[in-house]
C-alpha angles and dihedrals in degrees: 000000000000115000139178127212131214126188114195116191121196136163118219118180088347094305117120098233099194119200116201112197123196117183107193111179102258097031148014120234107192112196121199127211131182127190141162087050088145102087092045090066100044086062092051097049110110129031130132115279142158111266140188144188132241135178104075113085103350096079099252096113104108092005109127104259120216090274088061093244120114124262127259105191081186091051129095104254144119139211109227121182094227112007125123105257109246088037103142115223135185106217115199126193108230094210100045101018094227114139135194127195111227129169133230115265110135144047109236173031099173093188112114112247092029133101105164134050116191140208111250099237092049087046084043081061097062102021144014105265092224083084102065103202132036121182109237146168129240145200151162108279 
């Protein structure tokens, strides 16, 4: 079967989008690759959210997190959606101030309005964990 192949290269917001285009002669199969999405995320991470805690209670505590390591409810660490694991983040609570550094370890949270869940000992540092959710900033440390 004869084909032709395309390659389209474009650069959106600094990132190389790359279109492959592959005509076969009864159909087209476009391919999509993005690439250079690193810089991207550095820029968009920090920012004020709404976040909670798991690990005590909800069976977490021991399970293999994303990252393939086992949980410590009582650690310092936080589930992010798109963070690089091992990504390193002071969290600050807006209302006491107090702040905690966590480390990226886990996808979540998949609740609308939260980016961070938080372990609940390093929730337990900035708030009382009775309260669920605080509402924080965040930021590259």
């Amino acid at each position: 079967m004869p084909s032709e192949r395309r390659e389209l290269l474009l650069y959106l917001y600094g990132c190389r989008v790359q279109f492959n285009l592959m005509l076969l002669k009864s159909f087209s199969i476009l391919a999509i690759a993005i690439t250079g999405l690193a810089h991207l995320q550095v820029k968009a991470a920090s920012g004020c959210t709404s976040a909670s805690h798991y690990g005590v209670g909800d069976g977490y505590h021991g399970q293999t997190t994303a990252n393939g390591e086992r949980y410590n409810a009582y650690g310092k660490s936080v589930a992010h959606r798109w963070l690089p694991f091992g990504t390193r983040l002071r969290v600050t609570n807006q209302q006491t101030g107090k702040s905690v550094i966590v480390r990226v370890n886990d996808r979540g949270p998949y609740v609308g309005g939260r980016d961070l869940d938080l372990s609940y000992g390093a929730f337990a540092s900035i708030a009382s964990p009775s309260q669920g959710v605080v509402s924080v900033c965040y930021s590259r440390n």
